[in-house]
C-alpha positions, 0 to 999 in steps of 0.5 A: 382570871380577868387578865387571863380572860383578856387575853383570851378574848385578844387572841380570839380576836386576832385568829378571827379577824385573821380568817375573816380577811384571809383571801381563799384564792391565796395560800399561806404568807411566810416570812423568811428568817432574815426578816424575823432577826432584823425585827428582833432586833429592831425589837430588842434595840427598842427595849435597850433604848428604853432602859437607856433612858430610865439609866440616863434620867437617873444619871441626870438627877445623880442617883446611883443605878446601873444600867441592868437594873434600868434594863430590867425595871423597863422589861418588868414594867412591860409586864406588868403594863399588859397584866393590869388595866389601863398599864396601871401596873408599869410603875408598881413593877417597876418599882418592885423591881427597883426596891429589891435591887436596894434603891430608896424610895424617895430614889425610886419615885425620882427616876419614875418621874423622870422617865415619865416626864421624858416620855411625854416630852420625846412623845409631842416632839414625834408627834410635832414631826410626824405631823410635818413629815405626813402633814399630805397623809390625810386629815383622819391620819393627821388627827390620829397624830395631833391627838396623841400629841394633844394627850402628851401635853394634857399629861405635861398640863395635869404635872404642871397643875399638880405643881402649883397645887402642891405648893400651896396644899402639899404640906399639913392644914385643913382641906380649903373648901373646894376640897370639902365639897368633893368630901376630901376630909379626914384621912382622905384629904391627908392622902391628897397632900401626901400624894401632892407633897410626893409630886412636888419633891418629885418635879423638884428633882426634875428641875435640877436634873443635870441638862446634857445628860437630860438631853441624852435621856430624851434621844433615848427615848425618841429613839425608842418611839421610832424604833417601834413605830418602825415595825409595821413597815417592816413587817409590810415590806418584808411580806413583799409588799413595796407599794403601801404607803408608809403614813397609815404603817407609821401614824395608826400603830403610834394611836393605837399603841400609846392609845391603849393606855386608857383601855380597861381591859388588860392587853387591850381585850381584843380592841386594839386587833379590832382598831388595827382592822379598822384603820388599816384593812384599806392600806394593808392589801388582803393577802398579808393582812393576818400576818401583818397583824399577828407579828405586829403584836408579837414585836410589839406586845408579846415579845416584852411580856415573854421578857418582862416575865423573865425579869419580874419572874426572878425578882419575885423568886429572889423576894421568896427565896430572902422571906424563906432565909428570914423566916428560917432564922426568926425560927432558929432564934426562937427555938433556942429562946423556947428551950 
């Protein structure tokens, strides 16, 4: 029901800000096919990079895994992302996605990891270029980027301080006294060296992934940033509209897209319409505004939960369908034992 009120409240939103800006004297914008299949593309392109990484990095730690089951876990992780706040669903799903295919654990938390870690690491180095390609943009815009770009390293900071923590607290013992006085004791403090001990084994596998298919995994992923970060501009100069600048098209989307992680509220609750607003209502001309917004989110957002559906919907169907077969046979073998 939250989920289901969040998205209410997003779509609202959007139909809102869309009327308010709408300029009376224009009639409607449409766009034509051709545009709508090159932004599919660019849109399912950007779903095969990212599967393409999570394939690679498993590739690099020498993990057996296909490239469909990669595909599948990227797309079911995009749905669980939206349904959940702060995307706190994006592993869980994937690593549904991942069990039922048959992988271990231990292989699973690998592969997460891993696509984590590129993902910070691909994110700063767009971040560090977008900075020098529009480094005349504006001191707001180059804010917007060097923040992001901070948030990807404060990320690659907490792993690296969870490394050290876990050499030294990641195995049995007593919590230190530090840990006594935030009331780790007991269960909970176990809990904290489980977790530590997991990050360990995990950054433990990162270092001996293998470095050329490493190196392909973080194109991988950089190219699927800049796909996405493509749309907007897209969508702006398919609408007719040659003469807007391409900095706020490029730099606002990547704030507000990887932004969005610390929203409470799942698919954003409206927010993330209200900051396109804010932040480009000055640089998208009125008359393409709404329409701008509205297909942004569709290729950006609503087209990989339709497709993240799609893929957690048949791993789930799959689970009950295994659960009724063995439920089925616990039955059968205990009839025959009764009589």
């Amino acid at each position: 029901m939250f989920a289901i009120v969040s998205f209410v409240a997003a779509i609202g939103v959007s139909l809102y800000i869309v009327i308010s800006s709408w300029p009376r004297q224009h009639a409607a914008v449409s766009m034509d096919l051709g545009p709508h299949l090159m932004l599919l593309g660019i849109a399912l392109s950007e779903l095969l990079a990212r599967g393409a990484k999570v394939w690679l990095s498993a590739i690099a730690m020498r993990i057996p895994m296909s490239y469909r089951l990669a595909l599948r876990a990227s797309a079911g992780g995009d749905f669980g992302a939206a349904i959940t706040p702060n995307k706190s669903g994006a592993e869980p799903a994937r690593y549904l996605i991942m069990t039922e295919d048959g992988m271990r654990p231990a292989q699973i938390l690998l592969v997460i990891y891993a696509e984590l870690f590129l993902e910070m690491i691909s994110l700063a180095l767009v971040a560090v270029a977008l900075y020098f390609l529009f480094r005349n943009a504006g001191s707001t815009l180059i804010g917007v980027i060097s923040a992001v770009g901070l948030y990807s390293l404060f990320v690659l900071g907490t792993g690296a301080l969870g490394w050290i923590l876990s050499a030294k607290y990641g195995t049995t013992g007593p919590p230190p006294r530090w840990a006594r006085r935030l009331k780790l004791r007991g269960a909970r403090w176990r809990k904290v060296q489980r977790a530590l001990a997991t990050l360990r084994t995990a950054i433990s596998g990162i270092r001996h992934m293998r470095i050329g298919m490493t190196a392909v995994a973080l194109l991988a992923s950089i190219l699927h940033i800049g796909l996405r970060i493509a749309i907007l501009p897209a969508i702006v100069y398919s609408l007719g509209e040659k003469q807007v600048p391409l900095a706020p098209l490029v730099l606002w989307p990547v704030a507000l897209m990887w932004g969005s992680a610390v929203s409470p509220l799942p698919g954003g609750g409206g927010a993330i319409e209200v900051g396109f607003k804010a932040a480009l209502e000055h640089s998208i001309p009125a008359r393409i505004f709404g329409a701008a917004l509205i297909w942004w989110r569709f290729y950006t957002f609503y087209l990989f939960i339709l497709l993240g559906a799609l893929a957690a919907g048949g791993t789930v169907l799959r689970a009950l369908r295994d659960d009724d077969v063995s439920d089925s046979e616990t039955e059968e073998e205990i009839e025959p034992a009764t009589a």
